[in-house]
C-alpha positions in Angstrom: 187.2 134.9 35.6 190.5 133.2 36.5 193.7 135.7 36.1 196.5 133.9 33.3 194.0 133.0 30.8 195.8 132.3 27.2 193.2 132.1 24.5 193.8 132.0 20.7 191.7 131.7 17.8 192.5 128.0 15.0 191.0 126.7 12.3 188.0 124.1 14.2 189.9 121.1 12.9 193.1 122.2 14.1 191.5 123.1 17.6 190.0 119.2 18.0 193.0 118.1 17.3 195.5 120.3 20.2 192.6 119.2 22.2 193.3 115.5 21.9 196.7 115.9 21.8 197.3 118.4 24.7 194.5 118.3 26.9 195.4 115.4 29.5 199.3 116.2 29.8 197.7 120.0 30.3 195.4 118.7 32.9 198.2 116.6 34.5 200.6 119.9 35.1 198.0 122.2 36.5 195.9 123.6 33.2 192.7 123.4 31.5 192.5 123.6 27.7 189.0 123.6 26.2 187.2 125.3 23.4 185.5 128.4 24.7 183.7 129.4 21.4 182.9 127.6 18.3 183.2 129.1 15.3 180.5 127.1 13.5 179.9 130.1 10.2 183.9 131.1 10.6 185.4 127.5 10.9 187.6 128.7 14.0 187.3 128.0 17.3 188.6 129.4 20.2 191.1 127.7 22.8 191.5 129.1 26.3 194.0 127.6 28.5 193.3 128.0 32.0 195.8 128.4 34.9 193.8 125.4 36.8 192.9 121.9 36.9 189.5 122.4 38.4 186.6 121.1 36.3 184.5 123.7 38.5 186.5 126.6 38.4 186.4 126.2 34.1 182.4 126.0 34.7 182.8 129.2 37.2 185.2 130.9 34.8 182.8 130.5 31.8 179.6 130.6 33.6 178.2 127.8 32.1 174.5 128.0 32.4 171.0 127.1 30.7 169.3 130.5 32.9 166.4 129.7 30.4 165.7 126.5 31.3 166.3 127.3 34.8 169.8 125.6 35.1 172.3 127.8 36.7 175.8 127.4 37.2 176.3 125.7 40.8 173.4 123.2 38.5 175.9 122.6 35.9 178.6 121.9 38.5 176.2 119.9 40.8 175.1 117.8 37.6 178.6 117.1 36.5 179.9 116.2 39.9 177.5 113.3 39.7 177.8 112.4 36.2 181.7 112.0 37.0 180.7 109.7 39.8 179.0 107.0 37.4 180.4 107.9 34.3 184.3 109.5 34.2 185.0 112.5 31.6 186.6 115.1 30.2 185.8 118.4 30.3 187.1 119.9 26.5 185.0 122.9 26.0 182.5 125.1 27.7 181.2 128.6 27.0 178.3 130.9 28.6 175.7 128.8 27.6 177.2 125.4 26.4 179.6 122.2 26.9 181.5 119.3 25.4 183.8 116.6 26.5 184.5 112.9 25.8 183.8 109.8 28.4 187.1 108.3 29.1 185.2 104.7 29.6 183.0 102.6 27.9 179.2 103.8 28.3 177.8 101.4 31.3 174.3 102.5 30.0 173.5 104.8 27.4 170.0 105.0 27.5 170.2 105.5 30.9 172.6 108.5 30.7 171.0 109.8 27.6 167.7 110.1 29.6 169.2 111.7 32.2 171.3 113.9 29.7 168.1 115.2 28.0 166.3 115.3 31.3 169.0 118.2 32.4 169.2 119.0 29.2 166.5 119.2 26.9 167.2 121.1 23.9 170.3 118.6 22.8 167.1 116.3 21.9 164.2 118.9 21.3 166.5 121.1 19.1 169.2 118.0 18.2 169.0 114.3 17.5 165.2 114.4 17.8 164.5 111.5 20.1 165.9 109.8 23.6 166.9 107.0 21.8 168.8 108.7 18.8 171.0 110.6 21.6 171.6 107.3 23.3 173.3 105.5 19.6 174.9 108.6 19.3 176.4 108.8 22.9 177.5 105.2 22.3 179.2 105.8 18.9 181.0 108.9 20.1 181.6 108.6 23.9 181.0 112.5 23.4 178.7 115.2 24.6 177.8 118.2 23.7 175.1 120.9 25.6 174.0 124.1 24.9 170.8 125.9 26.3 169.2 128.6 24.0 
């Protein structure tokens, strides 16, 4: 874990919304603020700011992994290292065994990415939108993803 973690428990809606309004100026001086647990039954969720601007070190901090399904972290890194190659994000949450962010362009092809998505990740179709497809309108409405290996 990184030393000069802040974290503090809000309300989920009030969390999205220093998120969006904090996150890039953050990023910009040197931190990382994400959601590091969801509070799904409690409605809070809990922010962590991180003394880094390292997409990797969050993922190493967190130790972001899907061990079940074989994906370990240096996988998660590797996988987002590409993603950001074709398809720019933000990072704006990530936990043991989960992820989130937002694309910061327009979606060059999201059937491609939601194949490759469900490909690395399975259980965000298997266990979520039921079908390829679905993930792909959804990707393209929301220009957000979210992981999570159980």
């Amino acid at each position: 874990p990184l030393a000069g973690c802040a974290q503090f428990m809000v309300t989920t809606e009030k969390a999205d919304k220093i998120i969006a309004e904090h996150h890039e100026a953050l990023l910009k001086r040197g931190f990382y603020l994400i959601k590091s647990l969801r509070g799904f039954a409690s409605g809070k969720d809990q922010l962590t700011l991180l003394p880094t601007n390292s997409r990797n070190e969050v993922f190493a901090a967190a130790q972001t992994n899907g061990a079940n399904s074989d994906v370990y972290p240096v996988d998660v890194v590797r996988w987002f290292e590409e993603l950001e190659k074709s398809q720019p994000f933000l990072l704006t949450g990530a936990g043991h065994d989960w992820c989130e962010g937002r694309f910061t362009t327009p979606l060059k092809d999201s059937r491609k990415l939601a194949k490759k998505m469900y490909d690395f990740c399975s259980d965000i179709v298997d266990q979520g939108v039921g079908d390829v497809a679905r993930l792909a309108l959804e990707l393209k409405k929301t220009q957000r993803f979210y992981f999570w290996w159980d």
